[in-house]
NUVEXTI-899076 format. One record per residue (C-alpha): y, x, z. Coordinates in steps of 0.05 Angstrom, whole numbers, padded with zeros to 5 digits, always signed. Layout:
# residues N
YXZ/...
# end
This chain:
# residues 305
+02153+03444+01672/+02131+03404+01740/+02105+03335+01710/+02114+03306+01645/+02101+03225+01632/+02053+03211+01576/+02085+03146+01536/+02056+03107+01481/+02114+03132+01443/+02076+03205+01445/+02015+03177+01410/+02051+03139+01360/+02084+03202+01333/+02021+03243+01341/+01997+03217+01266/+02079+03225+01238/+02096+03298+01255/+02078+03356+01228/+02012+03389+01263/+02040+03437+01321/+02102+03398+01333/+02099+03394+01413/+02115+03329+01438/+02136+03294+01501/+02192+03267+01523/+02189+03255+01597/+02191+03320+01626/+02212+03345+01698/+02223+03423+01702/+02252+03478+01752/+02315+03518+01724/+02287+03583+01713/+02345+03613+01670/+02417+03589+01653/+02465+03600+01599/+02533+03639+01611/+02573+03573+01608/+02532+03528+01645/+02568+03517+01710/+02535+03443+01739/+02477+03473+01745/+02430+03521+01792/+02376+03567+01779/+02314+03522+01817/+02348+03460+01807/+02295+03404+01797/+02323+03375+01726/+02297+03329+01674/+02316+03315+01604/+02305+03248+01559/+02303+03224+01491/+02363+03241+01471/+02377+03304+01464/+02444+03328+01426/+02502+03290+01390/+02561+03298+01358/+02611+03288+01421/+02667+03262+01384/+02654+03197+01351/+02671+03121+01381/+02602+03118+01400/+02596+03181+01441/+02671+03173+01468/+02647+03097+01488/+02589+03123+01531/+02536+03100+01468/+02521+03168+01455/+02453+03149+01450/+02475+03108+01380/+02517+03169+01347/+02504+03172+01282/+02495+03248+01282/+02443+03247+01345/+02386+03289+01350/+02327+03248+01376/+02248+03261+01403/+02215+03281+01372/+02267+03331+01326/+02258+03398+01342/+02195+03411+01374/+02228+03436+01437/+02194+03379+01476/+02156+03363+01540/+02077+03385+01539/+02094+03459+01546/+02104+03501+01598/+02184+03507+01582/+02235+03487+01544/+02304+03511+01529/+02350+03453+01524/+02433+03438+01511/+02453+03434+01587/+02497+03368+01572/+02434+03327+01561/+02397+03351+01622/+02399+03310+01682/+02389+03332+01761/+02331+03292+01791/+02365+03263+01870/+02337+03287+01931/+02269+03240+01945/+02247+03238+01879/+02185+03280+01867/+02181+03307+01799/+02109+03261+01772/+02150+03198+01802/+02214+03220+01762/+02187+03238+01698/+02165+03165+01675/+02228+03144+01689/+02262+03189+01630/+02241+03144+01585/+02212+03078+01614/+02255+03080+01667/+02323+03085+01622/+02285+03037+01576/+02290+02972+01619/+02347+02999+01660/+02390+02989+01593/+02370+02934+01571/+02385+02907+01644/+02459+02924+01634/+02466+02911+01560/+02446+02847+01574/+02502+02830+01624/+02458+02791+01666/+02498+02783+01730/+02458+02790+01802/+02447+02715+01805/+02414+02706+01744/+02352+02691+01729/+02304+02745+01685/+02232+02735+01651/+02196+02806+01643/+02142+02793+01590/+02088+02845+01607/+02060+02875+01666/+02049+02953+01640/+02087+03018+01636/+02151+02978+01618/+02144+02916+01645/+02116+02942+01720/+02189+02983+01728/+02230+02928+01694/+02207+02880+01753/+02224+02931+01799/+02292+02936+01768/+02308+02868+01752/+02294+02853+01837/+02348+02913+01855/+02397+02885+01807/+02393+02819+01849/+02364+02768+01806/+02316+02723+01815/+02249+02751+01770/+02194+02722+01738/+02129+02758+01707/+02105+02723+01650/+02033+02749+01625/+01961+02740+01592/+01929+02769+01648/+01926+02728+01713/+01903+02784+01743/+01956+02826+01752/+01995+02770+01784/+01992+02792+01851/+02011+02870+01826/+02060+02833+01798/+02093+02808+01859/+02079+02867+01896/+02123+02899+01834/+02186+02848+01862/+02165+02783+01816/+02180+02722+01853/+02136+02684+01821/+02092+02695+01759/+02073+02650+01688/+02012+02660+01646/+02028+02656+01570/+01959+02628+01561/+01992+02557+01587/+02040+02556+01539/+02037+02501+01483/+02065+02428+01484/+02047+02408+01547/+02082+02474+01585/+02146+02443+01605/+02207+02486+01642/+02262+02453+01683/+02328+02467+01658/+02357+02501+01725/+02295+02541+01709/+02300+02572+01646/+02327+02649+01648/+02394+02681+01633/+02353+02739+01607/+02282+02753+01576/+02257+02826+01573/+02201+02837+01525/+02157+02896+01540/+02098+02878+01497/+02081+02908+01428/+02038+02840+01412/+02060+02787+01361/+02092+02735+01412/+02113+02657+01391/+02183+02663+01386/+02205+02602+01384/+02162+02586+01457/+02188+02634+01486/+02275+02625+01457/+02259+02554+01493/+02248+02585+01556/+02327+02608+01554/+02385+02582+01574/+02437+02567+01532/+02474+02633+01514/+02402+02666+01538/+02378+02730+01511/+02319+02755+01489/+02322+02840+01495/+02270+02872+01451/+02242+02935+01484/+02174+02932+01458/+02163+02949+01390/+02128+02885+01360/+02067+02887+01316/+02093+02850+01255/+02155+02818+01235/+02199+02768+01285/+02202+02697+01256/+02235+02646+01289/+02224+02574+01260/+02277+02528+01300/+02340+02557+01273/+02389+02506+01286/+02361+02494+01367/+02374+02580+01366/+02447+02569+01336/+02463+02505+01379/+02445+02531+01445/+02462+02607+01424/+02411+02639+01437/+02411+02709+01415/+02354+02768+01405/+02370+02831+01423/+02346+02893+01401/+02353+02946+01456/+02339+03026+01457/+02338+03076+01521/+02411+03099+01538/+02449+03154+01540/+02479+03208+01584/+02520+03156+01627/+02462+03116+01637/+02405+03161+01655/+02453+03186+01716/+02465+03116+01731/+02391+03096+01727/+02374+03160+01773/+02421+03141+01823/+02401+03067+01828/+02325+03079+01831/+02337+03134+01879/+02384+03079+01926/+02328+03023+01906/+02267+03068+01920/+02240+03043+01851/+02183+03091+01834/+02138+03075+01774/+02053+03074+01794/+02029+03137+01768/+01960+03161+01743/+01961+03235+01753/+01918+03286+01691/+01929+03363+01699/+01978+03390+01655/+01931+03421+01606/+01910+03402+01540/+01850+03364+01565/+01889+03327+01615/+01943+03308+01561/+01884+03282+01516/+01855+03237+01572/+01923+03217+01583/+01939+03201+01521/+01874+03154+01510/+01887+03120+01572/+01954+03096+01551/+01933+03083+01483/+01874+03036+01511/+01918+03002+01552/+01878+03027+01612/+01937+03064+01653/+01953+03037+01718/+02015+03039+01694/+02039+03110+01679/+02003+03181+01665/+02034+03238+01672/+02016+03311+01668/+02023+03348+01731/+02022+03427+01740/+01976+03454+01784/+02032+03487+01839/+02057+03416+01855/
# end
């Protein structure tokens, strides 16, 4: 291991696996040792592997390029073999090779976060003209702006904190909206609204504001996890105008290599806070993250990098 990426997803499961289970699931590591049949692969090959991490092969969702939905998958955090260690042995068809100009604490984030928003970009079908809200400026929302502006559309940041609005901008945001002026008075121009929301945030949101800031046949992706259940109070103005809300989940073999390749073209590269790769610097890690205090992504990094 080079660099693994400390998500909120990693502290979530700390209190729901068994103790010892090693977790982790951003990892960037050197080939040290391959298997007889591996042949698209190098010993010292800078590699990476993601969430997913086995399925069945042979099912309409894997032979559809949804892999990532088989019914039969093996997911982080099953298994153990994971990411805070200082290997891992892992099934060859779900490790990726990190592109030239990458470093390995710059790739790592994006095994997760990275795939995250770049999925929900395409399963959306927003088309490069469109227009995209990305609700939150953090480890999600900071690489979804940088996406969103690569795929061509025009991209607004919509948060609580008016101070990251410059970051924001700097992130690709054209322009940005605080959420704290939203009520009756906050009024949106038609040619305005967005093709596409992403939602990055955990926090309980007003639906129904925010479905009103779509256009018709708009989507709403859900990438954060919310805090509570979704309840949307104008049904009919939802089914008239249909809108839809979409929940979204990282991607799968096809579309990590596609999401290397395009931040690689892009030079998308997530802002990293760097810990040593020990277990004190996964604990500060991990408390940063959880305290909402990363600027935007901590990862572990091993002392020969």
């Amino acid at each position: 291991m080079k660099a693994c990426g400390v998500c909120h997803t990693d502290y979530i499961f700390q209190s729901m696996v068994p103790p010892g289970t090693v977790l982790g699931h951003e990892p960037i590591g050197v080939i040290e040792e391959l298997g007889s049949k591996v042949t698209k692969f190098e010993k010292g090959d800078l590699v990476g592997f993601s969430f997913l991490k086995n399925c069945c092969l042979d099912c309409p969702e894997c032979n559809s390029g949804d892999d990532y939905l088989c019914r039969k998958r093996v997911m982080f955090p099953e298994g153990g073999n994971n990411g805070f260690a200082e290997a891992a042995v892992v099934n060859s068809r779900f490790v990726y090779k990190i592109p030239k100009g990458l470093e390995a604490k710059d790739a790592a984030p994006l095994m997760c976060a990275g795939v995250t928003v770049f999925s929900a970009l395409i399963q959306s079908g927003v088309t490069p003209t469109g227009r995209i809200g990305v609700v939150g400026i953090g480890g999600l929302g900071h690489l979804a702006l940088q996406f969103s502006r690569a795929w061509g559309c025009h991209v607004t940041a919509i948060s609580t904190s008016p101070s990251k609005k410059e970051e924001a901008l700097g992130f690709g945001a054209h322009d940005y909206i605080s959420s704290r002026d939203f009520g009756e008075d906050f009024v949106i121009a038609d040619e305005d609204k967005y093709d596409v929301i992403l939602n990055t945030v955990s926090a309980k949101l007003n639906w129904d504001e925010y479905l009103t800031l779509l256009k018709p046949a708009g989507k709403f992706m859900m990438i954060g996890i919310p805090d509570g259940s979704i309840e949307v109070k104008d049904v009919v103005g939802m089914i008239m105008d249909r809108r839809a809300v979409v929940g979204t989940i990282l991607g799968g073999r096809s579309m990590v290599t596609s999401m290397l390749e395009f931040a690689t073209r892009h030079n998308i590269k997530p802002a990293v806070e760097e810990y040593p790769f020990t277990a004190t610097g996964l604990a500060d890690a991990i408390i940063s993250c959880h305290t909402n205090k990363a600027r935007y992504r901590g990862v572990l990094v091993a002392e020969d990098q």
